[in-house]
C-alpha positions as a Markdown table, in Angstrom:
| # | Residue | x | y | z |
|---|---|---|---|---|
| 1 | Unk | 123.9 | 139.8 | 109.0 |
| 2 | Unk | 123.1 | 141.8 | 105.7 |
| 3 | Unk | 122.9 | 138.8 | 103.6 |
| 4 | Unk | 120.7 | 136.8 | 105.9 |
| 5 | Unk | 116.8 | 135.8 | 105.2 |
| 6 | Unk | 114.3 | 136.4 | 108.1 |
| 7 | Unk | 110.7 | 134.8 | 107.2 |
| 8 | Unk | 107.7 | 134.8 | 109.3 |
| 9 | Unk | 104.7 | 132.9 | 108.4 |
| 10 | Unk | 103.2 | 129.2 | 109.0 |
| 11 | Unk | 105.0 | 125.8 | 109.3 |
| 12 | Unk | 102.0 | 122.9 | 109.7 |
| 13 | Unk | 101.5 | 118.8 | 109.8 |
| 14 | Unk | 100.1 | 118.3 | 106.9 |
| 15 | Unk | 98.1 | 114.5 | 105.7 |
| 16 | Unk | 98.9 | 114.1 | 101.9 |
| 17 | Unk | 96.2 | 112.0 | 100.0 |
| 18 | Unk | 97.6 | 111.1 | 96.5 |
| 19 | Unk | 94.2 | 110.3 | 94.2 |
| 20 | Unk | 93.6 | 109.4 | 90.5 |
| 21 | Unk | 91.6 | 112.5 | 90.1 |
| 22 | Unk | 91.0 | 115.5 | 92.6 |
| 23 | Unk | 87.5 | 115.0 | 93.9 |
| 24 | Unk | 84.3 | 116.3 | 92.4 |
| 25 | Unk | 81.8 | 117.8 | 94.7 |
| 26 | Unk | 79.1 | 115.2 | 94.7 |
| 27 | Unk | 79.0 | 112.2 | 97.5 |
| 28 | Unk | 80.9 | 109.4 | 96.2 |
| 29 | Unk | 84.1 | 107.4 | 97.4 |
| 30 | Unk | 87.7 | 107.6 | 96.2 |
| 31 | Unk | 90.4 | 104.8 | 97.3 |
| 32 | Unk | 93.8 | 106.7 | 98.0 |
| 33 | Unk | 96.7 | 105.6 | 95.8 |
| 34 | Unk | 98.9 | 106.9 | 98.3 |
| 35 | Unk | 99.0 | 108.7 | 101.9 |
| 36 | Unk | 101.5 | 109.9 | 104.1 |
| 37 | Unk | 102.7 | 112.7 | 107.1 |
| 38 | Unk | 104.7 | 115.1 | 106.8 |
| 39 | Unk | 105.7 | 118.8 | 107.5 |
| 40 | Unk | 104.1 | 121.4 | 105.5 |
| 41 | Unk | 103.7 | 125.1 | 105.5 |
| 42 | Unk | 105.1 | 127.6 | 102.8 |
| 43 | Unk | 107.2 | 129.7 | 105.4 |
| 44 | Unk | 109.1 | 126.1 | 106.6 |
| 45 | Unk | 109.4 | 125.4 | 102.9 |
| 46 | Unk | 111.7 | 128.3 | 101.7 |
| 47 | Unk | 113.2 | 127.9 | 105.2 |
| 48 | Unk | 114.5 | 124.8 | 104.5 |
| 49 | Unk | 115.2 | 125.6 | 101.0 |
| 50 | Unk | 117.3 | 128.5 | 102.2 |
| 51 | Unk | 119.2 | 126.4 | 104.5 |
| 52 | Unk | 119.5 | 124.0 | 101.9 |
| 53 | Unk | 121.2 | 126.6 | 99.9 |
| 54 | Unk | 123.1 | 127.3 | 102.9 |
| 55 | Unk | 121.7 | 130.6 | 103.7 |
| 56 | Unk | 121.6 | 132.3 | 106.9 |
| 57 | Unk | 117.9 | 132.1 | 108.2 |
| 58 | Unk | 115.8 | 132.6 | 111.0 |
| 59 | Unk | 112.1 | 131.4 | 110.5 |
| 60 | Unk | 109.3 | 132.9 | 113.2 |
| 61 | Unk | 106.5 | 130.3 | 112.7 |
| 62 | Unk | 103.8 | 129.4 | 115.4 |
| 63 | Unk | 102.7 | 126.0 | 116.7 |
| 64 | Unk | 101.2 | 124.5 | 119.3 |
| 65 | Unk | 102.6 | 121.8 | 121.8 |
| 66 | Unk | 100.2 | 119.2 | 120.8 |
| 67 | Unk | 101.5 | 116.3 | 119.3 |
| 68 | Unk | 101.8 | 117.7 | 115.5 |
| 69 | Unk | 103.4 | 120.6 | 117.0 |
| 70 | Unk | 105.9 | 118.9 | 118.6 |
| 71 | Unk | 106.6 | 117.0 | 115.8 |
| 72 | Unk | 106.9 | 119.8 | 113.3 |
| 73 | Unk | 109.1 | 121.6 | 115.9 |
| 74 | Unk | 111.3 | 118.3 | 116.2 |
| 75 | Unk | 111.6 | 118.1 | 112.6 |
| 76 | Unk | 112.6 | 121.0 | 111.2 |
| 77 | Unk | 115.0 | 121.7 | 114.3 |
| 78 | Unk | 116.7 | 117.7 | 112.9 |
| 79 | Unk | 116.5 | 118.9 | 109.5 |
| 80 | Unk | 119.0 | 122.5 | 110.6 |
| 81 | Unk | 116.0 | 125.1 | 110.3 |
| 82 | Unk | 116.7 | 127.6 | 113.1 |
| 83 | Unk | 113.0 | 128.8 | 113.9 |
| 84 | Unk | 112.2 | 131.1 | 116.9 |
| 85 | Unk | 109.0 | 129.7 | 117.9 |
| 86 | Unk | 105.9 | 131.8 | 118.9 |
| 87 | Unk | 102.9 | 129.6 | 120.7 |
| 88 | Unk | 99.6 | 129.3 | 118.5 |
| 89 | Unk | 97.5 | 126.7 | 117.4 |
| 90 | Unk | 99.0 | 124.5 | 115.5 |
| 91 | Unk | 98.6 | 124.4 | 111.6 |
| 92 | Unk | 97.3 | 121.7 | 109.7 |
| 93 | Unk | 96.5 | 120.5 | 106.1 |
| 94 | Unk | 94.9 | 117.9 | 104.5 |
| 95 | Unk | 96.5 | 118.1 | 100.7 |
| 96 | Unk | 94.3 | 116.0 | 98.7 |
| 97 | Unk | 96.7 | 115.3 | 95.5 |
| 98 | Unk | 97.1 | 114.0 | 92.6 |
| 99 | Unk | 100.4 | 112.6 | 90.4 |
| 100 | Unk | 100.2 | 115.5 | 87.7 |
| 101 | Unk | 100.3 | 118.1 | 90.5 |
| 102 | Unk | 96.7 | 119.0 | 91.0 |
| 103 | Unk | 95.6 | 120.0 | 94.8 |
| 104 | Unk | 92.8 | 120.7 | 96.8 |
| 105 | Unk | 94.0 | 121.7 | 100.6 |
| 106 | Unk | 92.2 | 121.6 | 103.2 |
| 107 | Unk | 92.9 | 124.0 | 106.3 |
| 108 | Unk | 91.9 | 121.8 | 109.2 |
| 109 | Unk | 93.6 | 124.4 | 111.6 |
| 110 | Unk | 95.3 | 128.0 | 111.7 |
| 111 | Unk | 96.7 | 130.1 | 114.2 |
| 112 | Unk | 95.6 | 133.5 | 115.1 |
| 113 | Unk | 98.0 | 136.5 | 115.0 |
| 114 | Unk | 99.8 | 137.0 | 118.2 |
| 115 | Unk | 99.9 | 139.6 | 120.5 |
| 116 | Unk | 103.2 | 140.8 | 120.1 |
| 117 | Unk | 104.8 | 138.9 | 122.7 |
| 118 | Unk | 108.2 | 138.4 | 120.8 |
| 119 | Unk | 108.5 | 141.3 | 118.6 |
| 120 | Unk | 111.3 | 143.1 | 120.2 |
| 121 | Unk | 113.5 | 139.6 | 118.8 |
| 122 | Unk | 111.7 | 140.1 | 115.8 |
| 123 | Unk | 112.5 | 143.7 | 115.1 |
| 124 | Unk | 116.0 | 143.0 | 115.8 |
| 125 | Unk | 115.7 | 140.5 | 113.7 |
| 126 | Unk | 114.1 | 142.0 | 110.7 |
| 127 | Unk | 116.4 | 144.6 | 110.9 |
| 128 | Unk | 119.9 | 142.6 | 110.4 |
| 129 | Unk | 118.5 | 141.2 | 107.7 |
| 130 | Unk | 119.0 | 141.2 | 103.7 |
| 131 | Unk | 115.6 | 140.5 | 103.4 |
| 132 | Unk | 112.3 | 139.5 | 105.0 |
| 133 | Unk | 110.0 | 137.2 | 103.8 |
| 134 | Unk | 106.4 | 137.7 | 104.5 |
| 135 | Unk | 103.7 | 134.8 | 104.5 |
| 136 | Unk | 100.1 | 134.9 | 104.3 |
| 137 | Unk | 98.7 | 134.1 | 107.3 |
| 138 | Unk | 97.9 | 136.4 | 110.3 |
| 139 | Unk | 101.0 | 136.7 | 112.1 |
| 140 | Unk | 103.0 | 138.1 | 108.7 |
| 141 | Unk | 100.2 | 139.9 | 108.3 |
| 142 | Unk | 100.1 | 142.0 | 111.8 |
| 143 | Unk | 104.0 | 142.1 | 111.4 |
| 144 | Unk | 103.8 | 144.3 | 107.8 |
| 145 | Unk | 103.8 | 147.5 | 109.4 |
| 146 | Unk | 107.2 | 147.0 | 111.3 |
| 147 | Unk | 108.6 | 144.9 | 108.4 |
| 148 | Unk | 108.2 | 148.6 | 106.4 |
| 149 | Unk | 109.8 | 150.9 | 109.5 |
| 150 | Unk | 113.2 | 148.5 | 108.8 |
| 151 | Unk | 113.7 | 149.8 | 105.1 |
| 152 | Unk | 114.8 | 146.1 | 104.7 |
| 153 | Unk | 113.3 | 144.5 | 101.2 |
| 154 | Unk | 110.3 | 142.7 | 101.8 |
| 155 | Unk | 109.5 | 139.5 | 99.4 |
| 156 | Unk | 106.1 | 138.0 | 99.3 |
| 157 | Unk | 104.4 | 135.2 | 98.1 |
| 158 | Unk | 101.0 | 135.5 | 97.1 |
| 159 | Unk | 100.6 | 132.2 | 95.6 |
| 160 | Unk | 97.5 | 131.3 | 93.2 |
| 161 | Unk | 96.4 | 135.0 | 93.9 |
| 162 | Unk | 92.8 | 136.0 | 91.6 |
| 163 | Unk | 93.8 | 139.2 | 91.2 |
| 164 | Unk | 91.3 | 140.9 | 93.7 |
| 165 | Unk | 91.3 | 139.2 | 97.2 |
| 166 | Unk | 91.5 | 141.6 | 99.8 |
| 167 | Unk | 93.6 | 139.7 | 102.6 |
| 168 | Unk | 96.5 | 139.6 | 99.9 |
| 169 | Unk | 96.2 | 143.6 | 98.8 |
| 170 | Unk | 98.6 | 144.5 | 102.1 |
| 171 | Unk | 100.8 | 142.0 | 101.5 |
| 172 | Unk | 101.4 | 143.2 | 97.5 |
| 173 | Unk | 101.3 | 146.7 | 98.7 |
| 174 | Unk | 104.5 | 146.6 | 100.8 |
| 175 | Unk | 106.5 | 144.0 | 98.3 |
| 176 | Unk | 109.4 | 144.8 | 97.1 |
| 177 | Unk | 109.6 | 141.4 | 95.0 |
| 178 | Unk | 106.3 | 139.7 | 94.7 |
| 179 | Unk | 105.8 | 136.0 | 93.4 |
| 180 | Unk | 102.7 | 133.9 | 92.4 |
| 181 | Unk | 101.6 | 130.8 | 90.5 |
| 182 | Unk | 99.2 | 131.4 | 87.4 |
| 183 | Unk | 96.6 | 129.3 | 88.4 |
| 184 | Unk | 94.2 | 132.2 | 88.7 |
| 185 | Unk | 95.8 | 134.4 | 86.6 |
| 186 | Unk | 93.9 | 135.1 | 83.2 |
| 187 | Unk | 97.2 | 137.7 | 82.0 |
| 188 | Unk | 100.0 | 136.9 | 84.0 |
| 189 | Unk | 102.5 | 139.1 | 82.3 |
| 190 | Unk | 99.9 | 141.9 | 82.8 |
| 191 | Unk | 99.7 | 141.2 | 86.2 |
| 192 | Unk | 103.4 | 141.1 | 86.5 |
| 193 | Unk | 103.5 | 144.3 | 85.2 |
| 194 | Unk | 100.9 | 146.0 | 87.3 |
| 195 | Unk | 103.1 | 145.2 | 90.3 |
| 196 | Unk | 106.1 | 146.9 | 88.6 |
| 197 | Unk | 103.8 | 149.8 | 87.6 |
| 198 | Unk | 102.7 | 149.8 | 91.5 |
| 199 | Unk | 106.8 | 150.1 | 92.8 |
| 200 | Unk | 108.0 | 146.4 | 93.1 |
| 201 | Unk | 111.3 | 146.0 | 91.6 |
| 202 | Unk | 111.0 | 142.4 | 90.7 |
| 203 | Unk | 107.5 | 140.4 | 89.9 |
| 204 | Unk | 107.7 | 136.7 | 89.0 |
| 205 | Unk | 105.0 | 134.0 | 88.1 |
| 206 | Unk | 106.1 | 130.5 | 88.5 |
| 207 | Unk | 104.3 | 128.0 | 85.2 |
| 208 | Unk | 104.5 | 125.0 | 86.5 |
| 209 | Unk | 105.9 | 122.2 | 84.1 |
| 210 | Unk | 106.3 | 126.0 | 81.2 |
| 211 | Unk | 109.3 | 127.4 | 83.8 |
| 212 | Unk | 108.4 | 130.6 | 84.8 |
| 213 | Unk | 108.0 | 134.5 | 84.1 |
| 214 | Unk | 109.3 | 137.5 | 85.7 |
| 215 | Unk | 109.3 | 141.7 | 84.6 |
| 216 | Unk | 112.1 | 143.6 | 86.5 |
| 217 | Unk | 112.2 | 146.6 | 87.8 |
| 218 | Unk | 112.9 | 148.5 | 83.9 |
| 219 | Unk | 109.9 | 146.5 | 83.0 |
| 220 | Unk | 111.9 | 144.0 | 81.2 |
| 221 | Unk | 110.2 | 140.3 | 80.7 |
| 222 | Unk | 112.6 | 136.9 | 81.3 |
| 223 | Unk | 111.6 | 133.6 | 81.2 |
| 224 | Unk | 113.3 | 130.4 | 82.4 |
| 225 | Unk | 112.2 | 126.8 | 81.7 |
| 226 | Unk | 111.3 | 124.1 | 84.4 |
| 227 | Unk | 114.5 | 121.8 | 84.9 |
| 228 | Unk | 113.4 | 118.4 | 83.8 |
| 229 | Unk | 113.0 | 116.4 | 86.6 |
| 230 | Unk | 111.0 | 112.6 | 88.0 |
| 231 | Unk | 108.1 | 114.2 | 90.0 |
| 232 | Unk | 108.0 | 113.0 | 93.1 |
| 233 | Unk | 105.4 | 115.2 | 95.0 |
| 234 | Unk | 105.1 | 118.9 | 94.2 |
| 235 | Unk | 104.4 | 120.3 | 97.6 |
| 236 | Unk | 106.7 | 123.4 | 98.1 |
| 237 | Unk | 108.1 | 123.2 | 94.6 |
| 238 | Unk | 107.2 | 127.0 | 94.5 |
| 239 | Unk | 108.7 | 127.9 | 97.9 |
| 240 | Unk | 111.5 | 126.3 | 96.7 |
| 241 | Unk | 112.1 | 128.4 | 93.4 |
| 242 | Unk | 111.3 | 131.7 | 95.6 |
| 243 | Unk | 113.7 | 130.9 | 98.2 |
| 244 | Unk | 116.8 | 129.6 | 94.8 |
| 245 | Unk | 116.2 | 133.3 | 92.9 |
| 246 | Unk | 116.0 | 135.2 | 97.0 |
| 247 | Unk | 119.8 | 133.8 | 97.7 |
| 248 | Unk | 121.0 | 134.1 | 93.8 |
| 249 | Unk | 119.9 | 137.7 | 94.1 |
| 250 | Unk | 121.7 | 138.1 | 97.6 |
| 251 | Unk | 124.7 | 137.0 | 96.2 |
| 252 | Unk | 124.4 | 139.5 | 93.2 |
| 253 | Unk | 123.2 | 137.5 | 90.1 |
| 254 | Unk | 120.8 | 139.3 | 87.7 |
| 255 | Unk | 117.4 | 138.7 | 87.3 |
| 256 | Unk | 117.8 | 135.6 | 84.1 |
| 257 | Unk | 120.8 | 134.1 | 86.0 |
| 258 | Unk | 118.6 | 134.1 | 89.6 |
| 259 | Unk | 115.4 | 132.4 | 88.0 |
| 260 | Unk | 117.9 | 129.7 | 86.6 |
| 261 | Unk | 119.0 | 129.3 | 90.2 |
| 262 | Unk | 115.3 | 128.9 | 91.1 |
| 263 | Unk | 114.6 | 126.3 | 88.8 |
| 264 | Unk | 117.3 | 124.1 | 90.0 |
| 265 | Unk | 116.3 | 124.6 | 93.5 |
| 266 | Unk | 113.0 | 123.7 | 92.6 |
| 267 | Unk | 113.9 | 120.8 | 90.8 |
| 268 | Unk | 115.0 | 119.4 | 94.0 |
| 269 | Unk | 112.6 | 119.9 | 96.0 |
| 270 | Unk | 110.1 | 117.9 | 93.2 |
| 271 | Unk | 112.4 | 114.8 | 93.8 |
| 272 | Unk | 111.3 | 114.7 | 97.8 |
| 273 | Unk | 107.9 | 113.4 | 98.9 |
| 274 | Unk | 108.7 | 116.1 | 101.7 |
| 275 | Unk | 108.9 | 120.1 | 101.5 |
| 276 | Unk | 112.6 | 119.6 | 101.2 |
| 277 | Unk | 115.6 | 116.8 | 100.7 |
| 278 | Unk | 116.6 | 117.5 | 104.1 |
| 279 | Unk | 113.2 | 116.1 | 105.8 |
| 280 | Unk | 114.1 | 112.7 | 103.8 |
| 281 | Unk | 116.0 | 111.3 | 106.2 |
| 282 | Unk | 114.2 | 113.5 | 109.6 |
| 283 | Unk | 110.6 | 112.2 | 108.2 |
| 284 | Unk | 111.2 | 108.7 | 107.3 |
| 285 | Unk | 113.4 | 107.5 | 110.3 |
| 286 | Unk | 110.2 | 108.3 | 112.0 |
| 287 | Unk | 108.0 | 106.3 | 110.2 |
C-alpha cells in the first residue's frame, strides 16, 4: 500500500526508575519515587503512534522468547501493532528518570543484526510502502542498503545525535527526512541545514517543552510550539511527534501544518506512563 509505514528497528522491556535528581557518578544511594514495567523501544513507539493515528504499519523488531520477550510480543500484538518478528536477544532498558524529563538509559541488552533470514518479506515489504522508517540499532542498520534499492523515502531518527558519531553517519546519509532532539546539538538550525545542504528534503529537531524546528527542502525554517499538556512520563514523546508529522505528510499536509500534527500526537503520548495510550489498558491489566 503506497501510503503505508514499514519501520524496522528495536522494541524492548524496559524498568523505569522515576528519581528526584538523575544520579551523579559517585557511590551514594537514591530512593526511587516511582518504578514501574513497561514496553519500550523507539521503533514500537512510532509503531504504536502510527496505528494510533490509524496508519497502515508493519514493524520488523527482534526479540527473544524469554519472558520479557514474550511479554513485549504479547503486548504490542493486544495493543493492534502488527510486527513481523525476527528472533534475537531480547532488548532491555533500565530508564533512570526524572519528573522534568531528564534520562539516563541504561542498555542492559541488545540484539545483533540478523542474518537475513526474513528479508525476502522484508523487501516486499519495504517496497509497498510510502515510507520506511529506519532505527538505530543493528538490524536497520544491515537493512540500509536494500531500504535504498526500493527508491521508497527513508525517515530516520537519530535522536540526541553530537554531530560526529560514526554509527549514525549511514543512517543520515540515506535519509530522506531526518529527525533529532537538541540535546547535543550546540546549532541546531545549522545542523538542520547541513542535512538539507547534504540532499534530505525535510530536517527537524524536536525542543522539548520550546516545540520544535524544522528547514524544508527550499531551505525554509518552521517552528511549532509544544502543546501544553500534564506530563505524565516522557518516554517516546519524540517517536511520537516523528510518527504525527510521517502520516500528516502521507496524507499531503505541508511541512507547518505536519509539525502541528506532531505536536498533538506527542502531546498524547506525554499523558501515558507507557510509549503509547494504547498500552494503558494492555500494560496495567497486567499488573
Amino acid at each position: 500500500m503506497p501510503d503505508s509505514v514499514f519501520i524496522a528497528g528495536p522494541a524492548s522491556w524496559n524498568t523505569i526508575v522515576v528519581l528526584d535528581r538523575l544520579p551523579e557518578p559517585v557511590p551514594h544511594m537514591q530512593f526511587a519515587e516511582e518504578t514501574w514495567a513497561t514496553v519500550g523501544g523507539t521503533s514500537a513507539g512510532k509503531a504504536l503512534s502510527l496505528t494510533g493515528l490509524g496508519r497502515a504499519t508493519r514493524l520488523h523488531a527482534l526479540a527473544g522468547r524469554d519472558a520479557e520477550g514474550e511479554r513485549v510480543r504479547a503486548a504490542l500484538h493486544a495493543a493492534g501493532v502488527r510486527v513481523h518478528w525476527g528472533e534475537g536477544v531480547t532488548e532491555r532498558h533500565l530508564n533512570l528518570m526524572t519528573r522534568a524529563g531528564e534520562r539516563v538509559s541504561l542498555y542492559l541488552s541488545s540484539p545483533d543484526a540478523t542474518a537475513g533470514e526474513d528479508d525476502v518479506w522484508v523487501r516486499e515489504r519495504m517496497g509497498e510502502a510510502g515510507a520506511i522508517v529506519l532505527d538505530l540499532a543493528a538490524e536497520p542498520l544491515r537493512l540500509l542498503p536494500m531500504a535504498r534499492e526500493t527508491g521508497v523515502p527513508i525517515w530516520v531518527d537519530v535522536h540526541d545525535y553530537d554531530g560526529e558519531a560514526e554509527f549514525h553517519r549511514p543512517f543520515l546519509a540515506a535519509a530522506d527526512a531526518v529527525f533529532c532532539n537538541a540535546d547535543r546539538l550546540s546549532d541546531p538550525v545549522a545542523f538542520l541545514r547541513a542535512r538539507i545542504a547534504a540532499g534530505a528534503s525535510l530536517a527537524v529537531c524536536t525542543l522539548g517543552a520550546e516545540g520544535a524546528v524544522a528547514v524544508d527542502a527550499e531551505g525554509v525554517e518552521h517552528r511549532v510550539a509544544a502543546v501544553p499538556v500534564e506530563v505524565i512520563d516522557t518516554n517516546g514523546a519524540g517517536d511520537a511527534f516523528l510518527a504525527g508529522v510521517l502520516d500528516a505528510r502521507l496524507d499531503g499536509a505541508g511541512v507547518g501544518a505536519a509539525l502541528e500534527a506532531g505536536a498533538r500526537t506527542a502531546a498524547a503520548v506525554l499523558r501515558s506512563r507507557h510509549l503509547h495510550p494504547l498500552l494503558d489498558a494492555v500494560m496495567d491489566a497486567g499488573e
